[in-house]
N, C-alpha and C positions, 0 to 999 in steps of 0.2 A: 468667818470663824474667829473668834477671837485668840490672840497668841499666847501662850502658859509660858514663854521661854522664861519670862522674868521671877515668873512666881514663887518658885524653888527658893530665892534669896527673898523672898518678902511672907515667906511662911516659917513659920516657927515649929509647928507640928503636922502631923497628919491629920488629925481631927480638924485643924485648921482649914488647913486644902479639900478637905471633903467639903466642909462648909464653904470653898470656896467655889468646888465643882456642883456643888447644889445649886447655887445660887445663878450659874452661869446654863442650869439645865433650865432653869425657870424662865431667864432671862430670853433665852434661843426658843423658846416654844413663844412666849409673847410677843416675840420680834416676827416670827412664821403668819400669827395668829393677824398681826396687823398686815403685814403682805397680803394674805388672803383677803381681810377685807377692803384692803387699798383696791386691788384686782375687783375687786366683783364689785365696788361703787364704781371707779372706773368705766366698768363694763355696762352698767345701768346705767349712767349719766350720757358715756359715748352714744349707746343706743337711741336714747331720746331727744338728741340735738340732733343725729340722723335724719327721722324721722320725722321731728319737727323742719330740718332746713329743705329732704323732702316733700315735704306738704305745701312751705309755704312756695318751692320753686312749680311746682305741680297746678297752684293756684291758675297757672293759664294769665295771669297777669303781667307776664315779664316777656323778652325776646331769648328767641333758642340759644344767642350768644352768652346772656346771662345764666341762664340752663349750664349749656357747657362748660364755665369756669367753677362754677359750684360744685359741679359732679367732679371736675377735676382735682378741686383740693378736696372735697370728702376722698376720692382716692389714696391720693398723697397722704393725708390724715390715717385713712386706714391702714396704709405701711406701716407709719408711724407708731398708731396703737398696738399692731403686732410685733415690733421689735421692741416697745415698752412693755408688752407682756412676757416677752422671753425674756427681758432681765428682772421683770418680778419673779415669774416664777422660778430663775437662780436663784435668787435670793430668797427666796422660800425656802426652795431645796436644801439651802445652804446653812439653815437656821435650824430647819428638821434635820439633818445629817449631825451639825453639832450636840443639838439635842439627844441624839438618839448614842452616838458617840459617848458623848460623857456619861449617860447613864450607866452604861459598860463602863469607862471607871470607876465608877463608882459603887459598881457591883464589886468590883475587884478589890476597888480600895480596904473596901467593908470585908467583904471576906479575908484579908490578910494576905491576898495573892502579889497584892501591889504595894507598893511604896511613893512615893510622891513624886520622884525622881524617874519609875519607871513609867507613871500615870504619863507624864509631862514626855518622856521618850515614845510611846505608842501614841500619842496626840498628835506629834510632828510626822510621825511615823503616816497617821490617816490624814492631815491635811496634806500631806505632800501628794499620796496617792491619790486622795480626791482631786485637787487641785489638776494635779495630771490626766483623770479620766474625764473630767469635764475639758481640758484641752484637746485630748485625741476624740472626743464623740463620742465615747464607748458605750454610753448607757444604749440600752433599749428598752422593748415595751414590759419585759417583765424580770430584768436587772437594772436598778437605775446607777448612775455615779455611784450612789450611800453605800449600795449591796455590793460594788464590785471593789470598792476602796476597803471595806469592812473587809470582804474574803480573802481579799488579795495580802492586807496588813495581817490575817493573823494564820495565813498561809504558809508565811517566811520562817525560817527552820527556829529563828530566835523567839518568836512570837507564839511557835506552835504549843506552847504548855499554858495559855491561856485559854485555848478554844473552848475546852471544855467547861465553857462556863454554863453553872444553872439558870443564869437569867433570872434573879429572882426581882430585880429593880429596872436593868436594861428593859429596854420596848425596841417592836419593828414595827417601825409603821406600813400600814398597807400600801403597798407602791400600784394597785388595781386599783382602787378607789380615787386616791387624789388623780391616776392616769385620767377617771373616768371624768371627772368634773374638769378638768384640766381641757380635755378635748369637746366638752360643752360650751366652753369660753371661746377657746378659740374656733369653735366649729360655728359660733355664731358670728365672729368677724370676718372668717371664710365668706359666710351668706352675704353681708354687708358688702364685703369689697368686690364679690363677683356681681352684685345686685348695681353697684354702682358702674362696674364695669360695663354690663351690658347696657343701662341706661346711657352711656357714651357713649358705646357704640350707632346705637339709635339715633343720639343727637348727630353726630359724626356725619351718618349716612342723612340725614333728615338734612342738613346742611348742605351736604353733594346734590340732593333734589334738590334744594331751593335755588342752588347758584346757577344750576346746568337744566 
């Protein structure tokens, strides 16, 4: 997320800062928009080197020893691509959450509830709680980080005369839907890495018959 601490001294009005929170609403949705596509070329290029280094070790042309080092770094590899996707998709999260965030000031701002000064205190106010619920784990399947950092900031007794906002500009994004493609991604590198799993297994035990 990007930090506002500065902005307050590099704005001259409100209309300023609004045009500055627009522009950084547009910015966090395009930044999300390329994560997602990083993630899903990713997922389709990983898939067919698979498949392909599969094929050609299957070929029956090589010995089980070459077999087994193969399957072993796809293994490795596929760790790999799973913990590159849990920091993509933070970084998604993280882009959608800002996004979703500033729109709410900017509802605010616009209606006359907010001032520049207060926009920039509830900003600090949600990165700090986001930041902390992404620490402690908190999210789950249908509260993610965005939704508990949101509630919890405008819970606080100082915060509680904004809740009632109309939402006329603010968005929530469906947190079911990205959950659902989210877990098609990784539900595919599940299959991959237990698929390579068991093929070493085989090789493994295929190698225990050969020696003994």
């Amino acid at each position: 997320m990007e930090d506002l601490n500065n902005v307050v001294i590099n704005t001259s009005d409100d209309e300023e800062f609004r045009s500055f929170v627009s522009e950084n609403i547009v910015e966090n949705l395009n930044h999300a928009r390329h994560v997602e596509t990083e993630i899903h070329t990713f997922t389709g290029i990983y898939m067919a080197v698979v498949a392909g280094v599969l094929a050609f070790d299957f070929s029956g042309r090589h010995g089980v020893g070459f077999g087994v080092v193969v399957h072993l770094i796809l293994l490795f590899g596929g760790f790999l691509a799973v913990l590159l996707l849990l920091r993509w998709y933070t970084a998604f999260d993280t882009f959608m959450a800002s996004a979703e965030w500033l729109s709410y000031l900017k509802e605010k701002l616009l209606m006359g509830e907010l001032d520049t000064k207060g926009a920039v205190e509830l900003w600090r106010a949600f990165t700090a709680r986001y930041a902390e619920s992404i620490k402690n784990g908190e999210a789950t399947r249908k509260k993610g980080d965005k939704d508990i950092a949101f509630e919890a900031v405008l819970g606080e007794e100082k915060y509680k005369k904004y809740k009632s906002a109309d939402r006329l500009f603010a968005f929530k994004i469906p947190r079911r839907g990205q959950a659902k493609t989210r877990e098609y991604v990784f539900g595919f590198h599940i299959i991959i890495l237990a698929s390579v799993a068991v093929i070493i297994f085989m090789d493994l035990y295929g190698l225990v018959e050969y020696m003994f």
